[in-house]
N, C-alpha and C positions, 0 to 999 in steps of 0.2 A: 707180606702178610696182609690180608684183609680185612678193617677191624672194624665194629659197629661199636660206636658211643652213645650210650646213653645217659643226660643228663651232660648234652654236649654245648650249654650255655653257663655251667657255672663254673668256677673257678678250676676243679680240676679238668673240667672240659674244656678251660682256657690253655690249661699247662699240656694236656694231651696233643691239641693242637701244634701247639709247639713242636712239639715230641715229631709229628706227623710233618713238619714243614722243614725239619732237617733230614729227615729220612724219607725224604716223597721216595726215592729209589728202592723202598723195603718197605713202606707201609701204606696201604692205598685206603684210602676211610669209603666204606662201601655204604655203610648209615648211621643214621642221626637223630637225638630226639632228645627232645627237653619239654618242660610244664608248659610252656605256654608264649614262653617268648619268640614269637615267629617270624620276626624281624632279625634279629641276632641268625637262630638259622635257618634262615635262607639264604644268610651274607655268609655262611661258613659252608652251607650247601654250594653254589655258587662256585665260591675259591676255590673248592677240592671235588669239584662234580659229581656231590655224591647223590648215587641211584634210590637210594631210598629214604626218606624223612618222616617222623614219628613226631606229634604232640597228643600230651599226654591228657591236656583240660579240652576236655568237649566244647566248649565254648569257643575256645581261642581257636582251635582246631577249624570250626566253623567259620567263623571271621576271614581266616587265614588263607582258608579256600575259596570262600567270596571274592576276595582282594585280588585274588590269584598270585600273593608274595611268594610261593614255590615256582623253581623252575618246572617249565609243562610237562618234561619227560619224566619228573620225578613220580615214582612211587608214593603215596602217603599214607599213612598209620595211623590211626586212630587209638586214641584214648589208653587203657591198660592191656585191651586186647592188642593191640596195634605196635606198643611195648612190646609184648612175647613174640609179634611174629618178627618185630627186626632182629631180636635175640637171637633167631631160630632160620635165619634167611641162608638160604643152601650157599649162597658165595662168601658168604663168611667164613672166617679162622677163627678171630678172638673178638669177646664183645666184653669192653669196657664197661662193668656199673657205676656210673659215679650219681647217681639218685639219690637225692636227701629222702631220709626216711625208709619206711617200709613198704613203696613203691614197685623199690628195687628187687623183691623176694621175688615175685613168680617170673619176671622176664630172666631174673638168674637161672631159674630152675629150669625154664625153655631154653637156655642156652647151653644146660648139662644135659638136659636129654636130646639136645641134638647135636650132642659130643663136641660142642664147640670146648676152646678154654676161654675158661672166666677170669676175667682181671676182674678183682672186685676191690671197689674205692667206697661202700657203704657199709658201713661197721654194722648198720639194724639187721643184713639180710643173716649173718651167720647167728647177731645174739636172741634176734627173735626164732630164727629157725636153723640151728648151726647140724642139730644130728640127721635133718632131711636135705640139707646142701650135702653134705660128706658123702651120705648117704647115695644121694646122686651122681654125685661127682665117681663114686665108686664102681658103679652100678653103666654107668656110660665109661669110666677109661677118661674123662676129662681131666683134664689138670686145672688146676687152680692155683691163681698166680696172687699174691696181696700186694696192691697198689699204696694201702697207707705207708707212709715212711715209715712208722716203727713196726711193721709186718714185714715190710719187704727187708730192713734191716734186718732180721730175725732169720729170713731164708735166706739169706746170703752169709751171714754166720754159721747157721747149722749146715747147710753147704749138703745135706746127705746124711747128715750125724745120727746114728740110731739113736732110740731116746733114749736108750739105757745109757747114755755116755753123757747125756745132759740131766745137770742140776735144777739149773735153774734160769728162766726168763726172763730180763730185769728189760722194762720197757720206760724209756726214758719221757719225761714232760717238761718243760717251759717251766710251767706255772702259771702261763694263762696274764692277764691283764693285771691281775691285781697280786700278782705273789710277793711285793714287795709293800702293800697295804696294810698297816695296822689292823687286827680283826675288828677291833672294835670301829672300827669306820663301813665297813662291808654291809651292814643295814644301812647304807644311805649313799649307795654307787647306786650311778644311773646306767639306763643302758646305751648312752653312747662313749663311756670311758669303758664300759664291757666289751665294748668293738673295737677298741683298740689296740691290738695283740701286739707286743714289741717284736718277736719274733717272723707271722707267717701272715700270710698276704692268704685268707680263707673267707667262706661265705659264714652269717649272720650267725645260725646254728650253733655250726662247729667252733666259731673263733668263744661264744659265750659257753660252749659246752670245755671249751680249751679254762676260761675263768674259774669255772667249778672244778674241774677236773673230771667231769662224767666222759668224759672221751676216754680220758685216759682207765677208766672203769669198762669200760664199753667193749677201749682195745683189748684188756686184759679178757675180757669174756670171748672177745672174736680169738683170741691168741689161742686160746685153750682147742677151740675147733681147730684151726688152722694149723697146731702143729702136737695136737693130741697129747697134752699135758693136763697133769691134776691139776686142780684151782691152788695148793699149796706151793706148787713150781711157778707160779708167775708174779711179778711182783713190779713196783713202779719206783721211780727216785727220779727228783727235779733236778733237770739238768738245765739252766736261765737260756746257755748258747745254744741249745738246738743242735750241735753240728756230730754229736755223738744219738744216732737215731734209737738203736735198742743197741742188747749184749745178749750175749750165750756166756753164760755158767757152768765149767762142766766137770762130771764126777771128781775130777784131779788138780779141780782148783784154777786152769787156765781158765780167762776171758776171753773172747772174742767178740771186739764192737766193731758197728760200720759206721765210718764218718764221711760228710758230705755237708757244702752248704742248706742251708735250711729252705728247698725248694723243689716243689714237689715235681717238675721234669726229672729229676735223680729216679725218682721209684718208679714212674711213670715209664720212662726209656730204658729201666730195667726190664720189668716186665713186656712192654712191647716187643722187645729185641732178644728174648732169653730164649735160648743157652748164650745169645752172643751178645757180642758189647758193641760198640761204634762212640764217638765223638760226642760230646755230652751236647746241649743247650749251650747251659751256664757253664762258667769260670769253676773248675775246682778248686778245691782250698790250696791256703799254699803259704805253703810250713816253714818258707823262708823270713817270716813273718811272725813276730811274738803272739802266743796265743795261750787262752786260761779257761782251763776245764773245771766248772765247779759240780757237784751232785750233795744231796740234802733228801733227807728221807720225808715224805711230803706231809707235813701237819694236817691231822682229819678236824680238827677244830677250824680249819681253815677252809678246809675238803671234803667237808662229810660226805659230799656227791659219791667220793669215790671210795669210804668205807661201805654205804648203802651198795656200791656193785660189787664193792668183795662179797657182800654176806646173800648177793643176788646168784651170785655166781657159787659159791660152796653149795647154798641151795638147790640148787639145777633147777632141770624140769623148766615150767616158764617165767617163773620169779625172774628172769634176764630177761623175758619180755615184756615182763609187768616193768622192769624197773626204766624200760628203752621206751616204752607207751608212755607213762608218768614223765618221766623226763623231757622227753619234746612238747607234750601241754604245758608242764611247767616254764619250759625257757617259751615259749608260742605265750604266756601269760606274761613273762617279767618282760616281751619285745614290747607287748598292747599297753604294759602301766598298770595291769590290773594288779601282780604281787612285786614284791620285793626280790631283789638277786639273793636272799639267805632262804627268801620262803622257797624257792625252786627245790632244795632238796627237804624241807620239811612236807610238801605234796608228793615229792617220791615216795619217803616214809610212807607216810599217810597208806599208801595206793599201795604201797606192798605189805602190806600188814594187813588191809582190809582182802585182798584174795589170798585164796590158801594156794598152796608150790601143786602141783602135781605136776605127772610125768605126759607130757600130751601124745594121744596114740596116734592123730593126722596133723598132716596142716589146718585142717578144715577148724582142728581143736587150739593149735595156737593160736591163728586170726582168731576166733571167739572170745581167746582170756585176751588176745591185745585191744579188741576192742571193748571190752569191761574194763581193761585197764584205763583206757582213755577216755569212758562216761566217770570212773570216779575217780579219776586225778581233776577231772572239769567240775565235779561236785565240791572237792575241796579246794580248787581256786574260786568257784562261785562263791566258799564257806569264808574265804581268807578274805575276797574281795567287800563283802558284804561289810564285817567286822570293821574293815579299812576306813571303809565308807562311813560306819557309824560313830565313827571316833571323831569325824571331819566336820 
């Protein structure tokens, strides 16, 4: 198979890698592209010869090609347009999204309309635009594969299951950094105990959206696209070990989880290799060995992040993109110092209370409420920061 990465310098672009250097025999990386780091690849271009490279900051882009850091033969992609065209490059099969942000939506959507399948590792591209990916997906015959753990966990449970036979979605969480933190101390974590996830080796983002729990709000909105469930069938529970990823719930009371070490080669060389399987990376578990499975229904006093995406997500319409716009200015504000780790979900609030839900008729309409979302999630950290300042 021939696969295009993009976002092939950060963590899951580390683990894909992987993926690709066990299976050179099945999976050949045709291209490549990330924000700006052009040194990273062009030493991953390089090892796996791949034909075509993509960055996505105009600047670094520039530099990059000064320097001449790509190999000469290589192809180069420029900026977001440059994005959709590696999406969309006729010798591809699958093109990996693992883009932080909402970068990842229109190189998605060039990859459904040129019937590629989508392995998608960005939670933003379904909850900001989940009924125009389906939509797509539909509309082309693409398949759509989910690379997060508790997504892929989820498809390999329902295995084909009509929905009529499923209950219910229980998507399993960590807890994040501080689940074992008095609340009352949580106004006064910094963010480099935010960054230190017990469980999962992730980038900056996700490991502090893993603290809140807004990932786990995020995946319950992407869950709902991805496996056409009401917002009342999905639901979350802290699971500390990580090694039970999601469950299937179904009409007659059976369970079905997937377990696997906490490492995301597991989902990653599901999806590259499906229908088929081969030889993992990592060491699977191994049960010859005492082991303690705990679960705990997640306290929103703890979590509010991820009470604010249930009530985003029963809402429709773009309230999920209002609440995925707020949320990354919010944690982009508690990385700078300007708010607190508790005010992150108080600017969420904020930001989805000041726009009204509608049902958006284009794309063109959700980018416009996401980027209103993210002038006044910046007004209310300007508001919080201001305040801070004035106490000092």
């Amino acid at each position: 198979m021939n696969v295009v990465l993009l976002g092939a310098t950060g963590s899951i672009g580390d683990s894909t890698l992987k993926v690709i250097r066990k299976h050179r025999d099945r999976l050949n990386l045709v291209g490549i592209a990330a924000n700006r780091n052009a040194e990273k690849l062009a030493s991953i271009a390089r090892e796996f010869s791949v034909p075509h490279i993509g960055l996505f900051d105009e600047t670094a882009f520039g530099e990059a090609k000064r320097s001449g850091v790509f190999p000469r033969q290589a192809s180069l992609h420029r900026g977001l347009d440059g994005l959709r065209e590696l999406a969309s490059i006729a010798e591809a099969d699958a093109v990996l999204v693992a883009v932080v942000g909402t970068h990842g939506l229109l190189p998605a959507l060039s990859a459904l309309e040129a019937g590629k399948t989508l392995a998608i590792a960005s939670k933003e591209i379904l909850v900001l635009a989940g009924k125009f990916i389906m939509d797509a997906a539909r509309r082309s015959g693409s398949r759509i594969l989910p690379v997060d753990s508790e997504h892929n966990a989820l498809f390999q449970c329902l295995d084909g299951s009509p929905n009529r036979h499923v209950e219910k979605l229980i998507l399993t969480a960590s807890g994040g950094s501080f689940r074992d933190l008095p609340v009352e101390e949580l106004p006064f974590v910094t963010v480099k105990q935010a960054l230190q996830h017990p469980n999962w080796d992730m980038g900056p983002k996700v490991t502090i959206d893993a603290a809140t729990m807004a990932n786990k709000g995020l995946e319950m909105i992407e869950a709902r696209w991805l496996f056409d469930m009401k917002a009342s069938q999905i639901d979350a529970v802290v699971h500390p070990q990580s090694i039970i990823h999601s469950m299937a719930q179904f009409i007659d009371g059976s369970v079905l989880a997937q377990l696997c070490p906490p490492d995301m080669t597991f989902a990653i060389q599901h999806c590259l290799l499906y229908p088929d399987r081969g030889p993992g990376v990592m060491e699977p578990l191994d049960f010859t060995k005492a082991m303690q499975l705990d679960f705990s229904p997640p306290d929103l006093k703890r979590y509010p992040c991820l009470g604010l995406a249930r009530q985003a997500m029963q809402a429709g319409g773009v309230a999920t993109g209002v609440f995925n716009a707020a949320n990354e200015i919010a944690v982009q504000a508690f990385v700078q110092g300007k708010v607190r780790f508790i005010e992150i979900a108080t600017i969420i609030e904020k930001t989805l209370q000041s726009i009204e839900t509608v049902e958006p008729g284009s794309l063109e309409e959700v980018l416009s409420y996401d980027q209103l979302a993210r002038e006044n999630a910046n007004r209310f950290v300007a508001e919080i920061a201001g305040r801070a300042k004035s106490f000092t």
